[in-house]
py3Dmol code that shows the C-alpha trace and the ligand (Angstrom):
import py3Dmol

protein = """\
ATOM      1  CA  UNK A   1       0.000   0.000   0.000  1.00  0.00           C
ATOM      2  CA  UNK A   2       2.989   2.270   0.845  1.00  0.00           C
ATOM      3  CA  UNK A   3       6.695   2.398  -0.330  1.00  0.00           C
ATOM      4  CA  UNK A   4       8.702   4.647   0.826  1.00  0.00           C
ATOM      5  CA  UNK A   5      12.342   4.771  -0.775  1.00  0.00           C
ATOM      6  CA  UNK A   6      14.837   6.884   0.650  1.00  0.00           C
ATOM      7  CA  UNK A   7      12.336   9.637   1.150  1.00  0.00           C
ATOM      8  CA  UNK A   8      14.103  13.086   1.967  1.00  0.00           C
ATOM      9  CA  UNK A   9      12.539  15.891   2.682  1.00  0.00           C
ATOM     10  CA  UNK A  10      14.095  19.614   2.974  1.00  0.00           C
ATOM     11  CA  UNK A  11      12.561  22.963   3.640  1.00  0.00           C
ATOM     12  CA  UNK A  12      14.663  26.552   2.722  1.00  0.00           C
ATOM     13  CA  UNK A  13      18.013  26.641   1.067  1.00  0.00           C
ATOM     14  CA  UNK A  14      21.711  27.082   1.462  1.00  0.00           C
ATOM     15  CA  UNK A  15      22.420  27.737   5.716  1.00  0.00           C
ATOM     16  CA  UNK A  16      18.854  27.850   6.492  1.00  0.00           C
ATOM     17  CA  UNK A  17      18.408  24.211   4.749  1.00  0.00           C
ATOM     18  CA  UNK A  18      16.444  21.908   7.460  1.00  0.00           C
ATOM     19  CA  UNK A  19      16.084  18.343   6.355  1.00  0.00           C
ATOM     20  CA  UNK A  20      13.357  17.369   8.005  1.00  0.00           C
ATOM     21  CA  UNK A  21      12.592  14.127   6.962  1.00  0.00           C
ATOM     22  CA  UNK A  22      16.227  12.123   5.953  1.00  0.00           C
ATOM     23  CA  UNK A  23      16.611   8.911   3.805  1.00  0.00           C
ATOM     24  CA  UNK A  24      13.402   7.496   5.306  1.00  0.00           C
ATOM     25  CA  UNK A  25      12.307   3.726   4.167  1.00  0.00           C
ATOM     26  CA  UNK A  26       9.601   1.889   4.881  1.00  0.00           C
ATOM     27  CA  UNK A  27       6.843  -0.259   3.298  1.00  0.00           C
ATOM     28  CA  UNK A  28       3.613  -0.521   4.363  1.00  0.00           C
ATOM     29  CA  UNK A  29       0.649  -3.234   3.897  1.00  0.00           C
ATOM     30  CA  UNK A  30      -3.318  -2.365   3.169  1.00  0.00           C
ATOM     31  CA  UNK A  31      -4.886  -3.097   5.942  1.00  0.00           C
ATOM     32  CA  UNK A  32      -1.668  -2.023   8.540  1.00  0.00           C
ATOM     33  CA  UNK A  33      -2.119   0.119  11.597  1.00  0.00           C
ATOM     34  CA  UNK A  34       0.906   1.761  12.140  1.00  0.00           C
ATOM     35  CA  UNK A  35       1.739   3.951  15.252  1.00  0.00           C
ATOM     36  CA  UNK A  36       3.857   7.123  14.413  1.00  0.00           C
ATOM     37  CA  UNK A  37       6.141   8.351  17.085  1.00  0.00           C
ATOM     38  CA  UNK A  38       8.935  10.375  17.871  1.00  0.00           C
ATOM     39  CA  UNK A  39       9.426  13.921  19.565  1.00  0.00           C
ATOM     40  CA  UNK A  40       8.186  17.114  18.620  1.00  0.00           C
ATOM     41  CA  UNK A  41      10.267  18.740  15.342  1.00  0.00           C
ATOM     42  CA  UNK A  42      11.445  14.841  14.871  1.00  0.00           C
ATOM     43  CA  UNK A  43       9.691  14.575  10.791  1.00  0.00           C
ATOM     44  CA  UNK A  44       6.290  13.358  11.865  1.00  0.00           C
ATOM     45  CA  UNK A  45       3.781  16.068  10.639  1.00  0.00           C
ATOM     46  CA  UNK A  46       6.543  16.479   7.225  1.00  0.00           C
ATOM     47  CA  UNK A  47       5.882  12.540   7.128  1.00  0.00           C
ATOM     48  CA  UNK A  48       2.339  13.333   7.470  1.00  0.00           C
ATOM     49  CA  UNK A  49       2.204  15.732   4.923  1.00  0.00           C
ATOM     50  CA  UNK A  50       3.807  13.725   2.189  1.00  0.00           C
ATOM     51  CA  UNK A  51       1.733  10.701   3.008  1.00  0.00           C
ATOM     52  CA  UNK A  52      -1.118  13.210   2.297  1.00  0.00           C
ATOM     53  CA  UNK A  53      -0.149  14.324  -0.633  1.00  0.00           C
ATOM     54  CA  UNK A  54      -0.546  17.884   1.602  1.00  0.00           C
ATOM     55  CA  UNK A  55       3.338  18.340   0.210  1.00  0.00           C
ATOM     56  CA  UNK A  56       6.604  16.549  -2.190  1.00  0.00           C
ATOM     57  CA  UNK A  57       9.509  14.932  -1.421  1.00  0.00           C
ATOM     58  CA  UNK A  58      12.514  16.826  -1.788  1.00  0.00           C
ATOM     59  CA  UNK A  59      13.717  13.214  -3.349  1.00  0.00           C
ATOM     60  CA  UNK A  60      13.313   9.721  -2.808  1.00  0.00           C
ATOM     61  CA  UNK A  61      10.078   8.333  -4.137  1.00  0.00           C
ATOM     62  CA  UNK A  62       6.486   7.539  -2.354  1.00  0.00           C
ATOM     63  CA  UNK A  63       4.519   5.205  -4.009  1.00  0.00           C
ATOM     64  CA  UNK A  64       0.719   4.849  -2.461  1.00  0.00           C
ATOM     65  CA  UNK A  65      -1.986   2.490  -4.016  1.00  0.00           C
ATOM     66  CA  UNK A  66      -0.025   2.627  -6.887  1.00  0.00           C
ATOM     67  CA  UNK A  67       0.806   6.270  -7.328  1.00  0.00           C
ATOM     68  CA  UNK A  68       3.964   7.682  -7.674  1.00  0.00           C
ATOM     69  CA  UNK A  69       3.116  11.154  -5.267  1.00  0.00           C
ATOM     70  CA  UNK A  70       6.171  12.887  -5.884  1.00  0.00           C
ATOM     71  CA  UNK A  71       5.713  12.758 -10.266  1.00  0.00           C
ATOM     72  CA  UNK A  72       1.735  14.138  -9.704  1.00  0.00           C
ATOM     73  CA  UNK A  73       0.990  17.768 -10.669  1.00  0.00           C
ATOM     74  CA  UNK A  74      -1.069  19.882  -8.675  1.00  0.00           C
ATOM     75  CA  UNK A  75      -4.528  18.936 -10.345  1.00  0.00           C
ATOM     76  CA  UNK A  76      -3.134  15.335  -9.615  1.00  0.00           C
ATOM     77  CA  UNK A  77      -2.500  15.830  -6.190  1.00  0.00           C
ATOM     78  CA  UNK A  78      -5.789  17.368  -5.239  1.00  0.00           C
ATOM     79  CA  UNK A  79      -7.308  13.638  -6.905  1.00  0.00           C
ATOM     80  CA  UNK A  80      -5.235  12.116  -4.821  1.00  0.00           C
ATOM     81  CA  UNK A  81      -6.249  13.601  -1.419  1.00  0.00           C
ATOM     82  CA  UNK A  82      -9.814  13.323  -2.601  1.00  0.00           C
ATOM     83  CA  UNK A  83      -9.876   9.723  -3.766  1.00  0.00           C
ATOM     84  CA  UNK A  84      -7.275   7.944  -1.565  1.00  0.00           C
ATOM     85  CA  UNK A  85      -7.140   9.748   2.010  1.00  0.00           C
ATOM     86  CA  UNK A  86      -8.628  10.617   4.945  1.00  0.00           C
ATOM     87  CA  UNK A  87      -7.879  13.142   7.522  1.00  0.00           C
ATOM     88  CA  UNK A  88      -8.407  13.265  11.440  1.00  0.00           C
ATOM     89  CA  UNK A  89      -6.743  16.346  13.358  1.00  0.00           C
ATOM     90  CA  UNK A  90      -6.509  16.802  16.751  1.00  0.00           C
ATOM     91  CA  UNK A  91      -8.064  19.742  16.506  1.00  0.00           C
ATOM     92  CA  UNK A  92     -11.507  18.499  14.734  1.00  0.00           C
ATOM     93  CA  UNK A  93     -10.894  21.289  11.764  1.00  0.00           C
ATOM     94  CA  UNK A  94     -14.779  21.596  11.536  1.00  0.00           C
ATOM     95  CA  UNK A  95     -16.351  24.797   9.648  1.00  0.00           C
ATOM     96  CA  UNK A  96     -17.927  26.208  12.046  1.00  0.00           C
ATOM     97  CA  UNK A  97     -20.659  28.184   9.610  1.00  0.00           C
ATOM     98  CA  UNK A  98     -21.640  24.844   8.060  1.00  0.00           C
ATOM     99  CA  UNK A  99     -23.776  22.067   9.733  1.00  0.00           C
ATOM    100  CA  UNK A 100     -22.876  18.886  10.637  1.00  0.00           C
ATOM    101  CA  UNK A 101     -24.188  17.004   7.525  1.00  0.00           C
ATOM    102  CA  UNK A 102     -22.879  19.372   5.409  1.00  0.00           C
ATOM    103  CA  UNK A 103     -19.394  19.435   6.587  1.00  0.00           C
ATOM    104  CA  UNK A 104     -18.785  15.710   6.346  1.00  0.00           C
ATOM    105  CA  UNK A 105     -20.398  16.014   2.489  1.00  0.00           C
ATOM    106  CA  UNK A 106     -17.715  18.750   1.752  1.00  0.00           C
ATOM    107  CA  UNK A 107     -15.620  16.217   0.435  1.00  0.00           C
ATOM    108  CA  UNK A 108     -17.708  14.466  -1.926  1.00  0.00           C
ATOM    109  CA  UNK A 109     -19.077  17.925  -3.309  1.00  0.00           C
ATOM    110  CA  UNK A 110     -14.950  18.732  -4.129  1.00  0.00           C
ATOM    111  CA  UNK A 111     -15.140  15.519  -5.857  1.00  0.00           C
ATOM    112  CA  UNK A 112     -18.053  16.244  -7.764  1.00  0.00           C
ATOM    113  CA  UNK A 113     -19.963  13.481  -6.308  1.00  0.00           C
ATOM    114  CA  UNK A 114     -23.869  13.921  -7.506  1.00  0.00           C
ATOM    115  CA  UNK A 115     -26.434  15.244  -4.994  1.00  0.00           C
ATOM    116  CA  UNK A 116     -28.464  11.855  -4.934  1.00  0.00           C
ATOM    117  CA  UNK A 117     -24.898  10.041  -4.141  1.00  0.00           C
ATOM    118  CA  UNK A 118     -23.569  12.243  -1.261  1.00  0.00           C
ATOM    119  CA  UNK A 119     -26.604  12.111   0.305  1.00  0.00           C
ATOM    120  CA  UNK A 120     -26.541   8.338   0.591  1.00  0.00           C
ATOM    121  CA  UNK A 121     -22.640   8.384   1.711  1.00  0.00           C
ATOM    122  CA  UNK A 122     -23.178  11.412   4.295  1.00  0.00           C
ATOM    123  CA  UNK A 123     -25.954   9.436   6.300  1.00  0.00           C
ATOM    124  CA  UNK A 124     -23.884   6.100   5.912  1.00  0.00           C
ATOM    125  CA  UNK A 125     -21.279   7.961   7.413  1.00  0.00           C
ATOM    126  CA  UNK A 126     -22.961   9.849  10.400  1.00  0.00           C
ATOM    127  CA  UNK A 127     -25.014   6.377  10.996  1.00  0.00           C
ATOM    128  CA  UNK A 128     -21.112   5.272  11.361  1.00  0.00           C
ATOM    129  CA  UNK A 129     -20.360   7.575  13.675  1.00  0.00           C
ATOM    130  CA  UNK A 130     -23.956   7.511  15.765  1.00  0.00           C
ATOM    131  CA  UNK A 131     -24.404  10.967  14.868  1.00  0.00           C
ATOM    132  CA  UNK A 132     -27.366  10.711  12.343  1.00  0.00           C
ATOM    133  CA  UNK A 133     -30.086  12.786  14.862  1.00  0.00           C
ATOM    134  CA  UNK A 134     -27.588  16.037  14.906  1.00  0.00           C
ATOM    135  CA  UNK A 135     -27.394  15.937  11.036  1.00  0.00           C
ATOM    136  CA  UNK A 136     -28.509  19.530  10.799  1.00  0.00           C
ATOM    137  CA  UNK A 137     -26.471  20.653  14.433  1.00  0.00           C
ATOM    138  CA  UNK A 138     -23.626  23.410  13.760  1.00  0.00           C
ATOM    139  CA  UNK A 139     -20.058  22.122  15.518  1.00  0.00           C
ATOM    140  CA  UNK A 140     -20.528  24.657  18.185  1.00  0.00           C
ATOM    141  CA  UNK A 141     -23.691  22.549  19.342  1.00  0.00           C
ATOM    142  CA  UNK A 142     -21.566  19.170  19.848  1.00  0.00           C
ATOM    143  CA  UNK A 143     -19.087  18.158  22.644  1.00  0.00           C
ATOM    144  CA  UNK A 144     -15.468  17.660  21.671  1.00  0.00           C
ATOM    145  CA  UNK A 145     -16.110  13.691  21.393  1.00  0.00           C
ATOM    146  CA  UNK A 146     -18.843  14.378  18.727  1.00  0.00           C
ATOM    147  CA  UNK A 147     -16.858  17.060  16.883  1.00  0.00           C
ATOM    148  CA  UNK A 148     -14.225  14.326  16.574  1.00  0.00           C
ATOM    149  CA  UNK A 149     -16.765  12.129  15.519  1.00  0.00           C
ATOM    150  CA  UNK A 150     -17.854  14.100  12.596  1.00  0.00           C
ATOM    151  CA  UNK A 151     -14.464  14.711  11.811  1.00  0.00           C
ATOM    152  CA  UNK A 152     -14.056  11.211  11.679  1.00  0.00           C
ATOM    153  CA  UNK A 153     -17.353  10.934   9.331  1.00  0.00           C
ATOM    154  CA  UNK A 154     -16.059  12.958   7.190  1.00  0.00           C
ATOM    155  CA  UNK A 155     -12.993  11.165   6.700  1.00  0.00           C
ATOM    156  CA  UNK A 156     -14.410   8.344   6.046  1.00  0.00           C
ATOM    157  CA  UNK A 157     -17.197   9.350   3.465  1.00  0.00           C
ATOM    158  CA  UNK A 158     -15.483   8.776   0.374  1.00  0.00           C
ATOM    159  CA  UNK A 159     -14.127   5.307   1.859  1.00  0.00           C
ATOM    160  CA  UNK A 160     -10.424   6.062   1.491  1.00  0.00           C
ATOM    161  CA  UNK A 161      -7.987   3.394   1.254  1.00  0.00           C
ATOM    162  CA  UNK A 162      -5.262   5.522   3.635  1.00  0.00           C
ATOM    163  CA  UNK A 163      -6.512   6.849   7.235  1.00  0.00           C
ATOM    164  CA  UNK A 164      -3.887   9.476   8.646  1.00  0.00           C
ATOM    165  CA  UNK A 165      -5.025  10.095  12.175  1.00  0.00           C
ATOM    166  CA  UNK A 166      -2.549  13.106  13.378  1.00  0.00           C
ATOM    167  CA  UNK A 167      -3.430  12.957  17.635  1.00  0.00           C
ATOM    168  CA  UNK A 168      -6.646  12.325  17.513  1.00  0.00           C
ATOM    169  CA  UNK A 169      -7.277  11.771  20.441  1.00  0.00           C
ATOM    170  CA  UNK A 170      -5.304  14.861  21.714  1.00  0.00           C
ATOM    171  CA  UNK A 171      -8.345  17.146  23.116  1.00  0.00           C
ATOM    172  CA  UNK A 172     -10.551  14.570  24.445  1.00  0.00           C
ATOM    173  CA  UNK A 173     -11.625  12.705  27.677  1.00  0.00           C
ATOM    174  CA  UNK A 174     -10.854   9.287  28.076  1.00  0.00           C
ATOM    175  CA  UNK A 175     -14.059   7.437  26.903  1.00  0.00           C
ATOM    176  CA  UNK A 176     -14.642   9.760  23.794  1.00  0.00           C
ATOM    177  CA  UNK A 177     -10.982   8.758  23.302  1.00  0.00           C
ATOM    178  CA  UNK A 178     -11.804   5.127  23.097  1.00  0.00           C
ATOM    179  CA  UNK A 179     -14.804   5.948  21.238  1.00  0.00           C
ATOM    180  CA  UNK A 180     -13.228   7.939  18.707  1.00  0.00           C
ATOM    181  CA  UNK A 181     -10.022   5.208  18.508  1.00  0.00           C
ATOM    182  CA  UNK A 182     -13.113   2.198  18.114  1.00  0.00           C
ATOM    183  CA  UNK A 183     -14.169   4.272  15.518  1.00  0.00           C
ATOM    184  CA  UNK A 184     -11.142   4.141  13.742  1.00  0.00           C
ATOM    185  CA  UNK A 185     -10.767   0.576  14.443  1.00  0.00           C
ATOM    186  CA  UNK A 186     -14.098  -0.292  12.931  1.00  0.00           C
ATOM    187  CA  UNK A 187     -13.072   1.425   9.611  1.00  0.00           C
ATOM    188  CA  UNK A 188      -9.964  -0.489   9.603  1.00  0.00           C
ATOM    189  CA  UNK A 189     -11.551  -3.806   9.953  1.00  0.00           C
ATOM    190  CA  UNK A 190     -14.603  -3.391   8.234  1.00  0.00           C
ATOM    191  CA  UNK A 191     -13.218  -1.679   4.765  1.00  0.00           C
ATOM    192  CA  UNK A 192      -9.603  -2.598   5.189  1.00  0.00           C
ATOM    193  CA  UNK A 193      -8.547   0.892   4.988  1.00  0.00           C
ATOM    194  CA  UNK A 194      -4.382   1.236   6.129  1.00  0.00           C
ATOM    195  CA  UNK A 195      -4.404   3.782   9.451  1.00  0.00           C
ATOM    196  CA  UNK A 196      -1.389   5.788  10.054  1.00  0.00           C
ATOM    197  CA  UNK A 197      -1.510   7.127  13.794  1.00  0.00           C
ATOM    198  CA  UNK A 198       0.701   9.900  14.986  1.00  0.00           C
ATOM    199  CA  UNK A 199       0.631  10.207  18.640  1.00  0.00           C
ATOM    200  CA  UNK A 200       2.711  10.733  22.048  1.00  0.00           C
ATOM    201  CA  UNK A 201       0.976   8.227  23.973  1.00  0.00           C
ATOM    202  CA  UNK A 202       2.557   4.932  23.773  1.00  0.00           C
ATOM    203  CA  UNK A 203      -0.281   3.239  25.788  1.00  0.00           C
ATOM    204  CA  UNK A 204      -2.650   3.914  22.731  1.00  0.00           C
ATOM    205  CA  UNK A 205       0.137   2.929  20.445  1.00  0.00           C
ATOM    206  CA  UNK A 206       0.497  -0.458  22.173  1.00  0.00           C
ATOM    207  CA  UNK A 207      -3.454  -0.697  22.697  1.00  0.00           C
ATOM    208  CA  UNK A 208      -4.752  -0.134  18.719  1.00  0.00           C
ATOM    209  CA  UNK A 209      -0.949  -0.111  16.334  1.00  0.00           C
ATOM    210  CA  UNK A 210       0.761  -3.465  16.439  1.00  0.00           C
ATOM    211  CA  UNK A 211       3.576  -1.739  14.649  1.00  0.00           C
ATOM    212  CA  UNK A 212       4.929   1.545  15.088  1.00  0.00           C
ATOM    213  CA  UNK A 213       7.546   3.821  13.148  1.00  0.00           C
ATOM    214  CA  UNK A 214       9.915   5.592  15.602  1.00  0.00           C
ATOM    215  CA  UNK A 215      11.081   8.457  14.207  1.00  0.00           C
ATOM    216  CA  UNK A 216      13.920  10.925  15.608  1.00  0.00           C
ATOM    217  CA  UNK A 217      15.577  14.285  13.807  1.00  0.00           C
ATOM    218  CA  UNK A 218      13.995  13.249  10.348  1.00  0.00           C
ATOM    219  CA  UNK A 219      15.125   9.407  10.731  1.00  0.00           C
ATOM    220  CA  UNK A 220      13.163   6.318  11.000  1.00  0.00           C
ATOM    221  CA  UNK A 221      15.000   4.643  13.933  1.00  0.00           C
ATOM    222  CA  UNK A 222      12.959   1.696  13.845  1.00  0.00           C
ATOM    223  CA  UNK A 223       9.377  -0.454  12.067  1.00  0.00           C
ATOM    224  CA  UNK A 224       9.243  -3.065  14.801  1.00  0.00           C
ATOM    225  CA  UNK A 225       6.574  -4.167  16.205  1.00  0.00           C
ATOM    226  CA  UNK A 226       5.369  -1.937  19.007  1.00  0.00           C
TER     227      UNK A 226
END
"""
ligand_1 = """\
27
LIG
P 6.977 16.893 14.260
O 5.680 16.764 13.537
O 7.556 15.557 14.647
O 6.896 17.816 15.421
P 7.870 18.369 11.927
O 7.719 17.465 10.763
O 6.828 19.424 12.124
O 8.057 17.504 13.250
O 9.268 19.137 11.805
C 10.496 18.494 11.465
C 11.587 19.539 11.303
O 11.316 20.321 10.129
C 11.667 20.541 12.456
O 13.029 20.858 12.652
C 10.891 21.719 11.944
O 11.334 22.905 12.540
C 11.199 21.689 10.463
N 10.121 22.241 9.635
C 8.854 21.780 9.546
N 8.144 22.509 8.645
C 8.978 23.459 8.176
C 8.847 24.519 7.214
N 7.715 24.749 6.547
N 9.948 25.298 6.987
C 11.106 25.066 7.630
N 11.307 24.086 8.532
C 10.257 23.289 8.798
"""
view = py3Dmol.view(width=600, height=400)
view.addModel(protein, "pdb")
view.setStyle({"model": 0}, {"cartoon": {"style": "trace"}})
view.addModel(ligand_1, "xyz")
view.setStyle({"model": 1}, {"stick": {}})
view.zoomTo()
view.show()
């Protein structure tokens, strides 16, 4: 699902160069949950990024479902992120002006998914995610465990193959923690979707990634097992 080939990464030029993400290889399998640590500034979010096709490899290659990210134009890219991933950010990034059914059929409307369509996939999704009777509640109206939710709806709407989960669980209590991470879990097993999850806690690493990628000033240091 993922080959990564001595993936570099640099931002700026000459003495303000910062190679943020240094000769990196790993290979992932569909399916895989993979924990992502390391400190802060150690290449995780740059990692994250690429993965997302959010940003290109300085050099090396990436290679997801069959795409070769760092040869795709812009126009490319955008199909990429559309068609292949989801996103789940600590911090829910909700619109706050939009409702809850509406924000989780944002995606499909960039894709140019027909009304009849999205309308199917939104409910699917929020039926997911329990959240079908606040369909037309604004973000401000939910707790942080059902903005996550949404969030999670959303990413999930267009059934990517590639789940990247950046602390998810970063702003919530414990139990909409574990809800949110079940969540996850159920996409995983249901769909066989591949979930990358960055974190700092190493008890949900060991609880929910049976492998994790340790990373440490841009370098993977290890792809054990967790
Ligand atoms: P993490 O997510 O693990 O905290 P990052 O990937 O954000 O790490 O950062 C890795 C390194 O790259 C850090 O030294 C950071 O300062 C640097 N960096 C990240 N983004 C940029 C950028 N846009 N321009 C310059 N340096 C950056």
């Amino acid at each position: 699902m993922i080959v990564a080939k001595q993936l570099t990464k640099k931002y700026g030029t000459g003495t303000a160069a910062v190679t943020a993400l240094d000769d990196v290889n790993f290979t992932v399998e569909a399916g895989e949950c993979i924990g992502l640590l390391g400190r802060s500034g150690s290449g995780k979010s740059t990692l994250m990024n690429l993965l997302g096709g959010l940003d290109q490899p300085s050099a090396g290659s990436l290679n997801i479902a069959g795409q070769e990210l760092g040869s795709l134009n812009r126009a490319s890219l955008a199909d990429y992120r559309l068609s292949t991933v989801g996103f789940v950010f600590q911090a829910f990034h909700l619109i706050h002006s939009k409702t809850v059914f509406e924000n989780v059929e944002l995606p499909l409307v960039l894709a140019g998914v027909p009304k009849a369509e999205r309308k199917a996939k939104v409910n699917a999704a929020l039926e997911a995610v329990r959240l079908t009777a606040r369909d037309h509640h604004n973000p401000s109206q939910l707790s942080g465990g059902e903005r996550q939710r949404t969030a999670v709806a959303r990413a999930i709407v267009n059934q990517p193959r590639l789940l990247l989960a950046d602390e998810p669980t970063g702003n919530l209590d414990s139990a909409s923690a574990k809800d949110v991470m079940e969540l996850l879990m159920e996409q995983v097993r249901a769909n066989g979707t591949t979930l990358l999850l960055v974190t700092h806690d190493e008890a949900l690493a060991k609880q929910y990634t049976p492998r994790v990628l340790r990373m440490a000033d841009g370098k993977l240091l290890s792809a054990g097992v967790c």
